[in-house]
N, C-alpha and C positions, 0 to 999 in steps of 0.2 A: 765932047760932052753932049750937046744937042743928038748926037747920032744916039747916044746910050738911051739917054731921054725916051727917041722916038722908037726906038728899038724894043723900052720896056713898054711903052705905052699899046705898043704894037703887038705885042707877046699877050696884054692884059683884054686887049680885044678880044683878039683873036680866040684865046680861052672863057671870054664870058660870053661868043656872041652866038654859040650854039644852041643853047637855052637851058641846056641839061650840062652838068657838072661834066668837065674831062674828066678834073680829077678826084681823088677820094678824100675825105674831111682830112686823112691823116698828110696824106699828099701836098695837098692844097696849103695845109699850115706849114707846114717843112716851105716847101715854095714861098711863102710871103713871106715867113723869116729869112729864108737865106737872102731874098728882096731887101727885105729892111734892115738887115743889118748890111748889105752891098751902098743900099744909099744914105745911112749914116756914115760908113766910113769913106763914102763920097763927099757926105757935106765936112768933115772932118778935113780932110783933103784939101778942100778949096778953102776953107777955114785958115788952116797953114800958110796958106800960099794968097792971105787976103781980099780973094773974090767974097766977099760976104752977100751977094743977091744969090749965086748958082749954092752957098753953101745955105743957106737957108732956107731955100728950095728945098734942097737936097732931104734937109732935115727932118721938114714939114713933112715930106715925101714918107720917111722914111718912119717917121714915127706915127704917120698916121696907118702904115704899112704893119708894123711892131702892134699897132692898138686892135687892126682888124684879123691877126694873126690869131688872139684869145678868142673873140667871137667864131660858131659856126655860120658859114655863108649860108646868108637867107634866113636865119632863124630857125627857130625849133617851132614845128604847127603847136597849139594844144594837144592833150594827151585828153580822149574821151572818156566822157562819164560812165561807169561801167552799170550804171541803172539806164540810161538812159539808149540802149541799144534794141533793134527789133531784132526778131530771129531771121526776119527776111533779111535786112541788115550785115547780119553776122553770118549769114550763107553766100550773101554776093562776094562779101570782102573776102571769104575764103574759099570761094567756087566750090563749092560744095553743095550736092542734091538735096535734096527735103527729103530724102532717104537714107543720105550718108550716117551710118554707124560713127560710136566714138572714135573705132581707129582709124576712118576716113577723114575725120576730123582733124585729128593728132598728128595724121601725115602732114594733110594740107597746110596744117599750122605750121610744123617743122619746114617744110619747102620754102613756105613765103618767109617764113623768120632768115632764112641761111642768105638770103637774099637784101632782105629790108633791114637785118642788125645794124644798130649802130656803128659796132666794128668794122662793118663791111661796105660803110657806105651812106646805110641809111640814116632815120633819123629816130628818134626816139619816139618821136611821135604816131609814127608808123609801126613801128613796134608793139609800141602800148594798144595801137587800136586793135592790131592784130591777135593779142592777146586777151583784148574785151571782149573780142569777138569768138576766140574759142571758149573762153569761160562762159558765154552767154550760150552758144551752142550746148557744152557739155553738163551744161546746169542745168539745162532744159524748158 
């Protein structure tokens, strides 16, 4: 039981201590549910069988594993004010010239989205700025 213990504990380092995400939102919640429901039917286990300190561990473990499964790791940034943007602003976030045309705009946009989506990784917030930023550009 300790070995498991130090095994996940070791697993959960190991994946949080590179500072950037291994894995993908989708990823990552798949992985801490199949975690917590592994250490409920752990504490369930020892439950049967009377150890009631390693089952309630187990629990704790396991349901607080279950609670951060619903949350995105690290939160979601704000989504920016789409008044509140400059054009210098809105050209840096999307590398774009002080000459770039609408359709250089439109690319750029399209490249960083397929990258920054939600679905793919990113965050919402990233998104939305991304999209501030071309509305502010093509708005002029």
């Amino acid at each position: 039981m300790a070995y498991l213990v130090l095994g996940a504990i070791a697993l959960w380092l190991i994946l949080r201590a590179s500072g950037r995400p291994v894995l993908k939102r989708r990823e990552w919640r798949f992985l801490t549910g199949a975690f917590a429901v592994a250490a409920l039917a752990g504490a369930a286990f020892f439950a049967v069988r009377e150890a009631f300190v390693p089952a309630a561990v187990l629990a704790m473990f396991g349901a607080w594993l279950a609670l951060s499964t619903r949350r995105p790791p690290g939160g979601e940034p704000a989504a920016p004010r789409s008044g509140s943007m400059s054009v210098e602003e809105a050209r840096s976030i999307l590398g774009v010239s002080a000459a770039a045309g609408a359709e250089e705009i439109k690319a750029a946009h399209l490249r960083l989205m397929r990258t920054v989506h939600p679905d793919k990784g990113g965050t919402s917030g990233l998104a939305a700025q991304l999209n501030a930023a071309r509305d502010r550009l093509l708005r002029g």
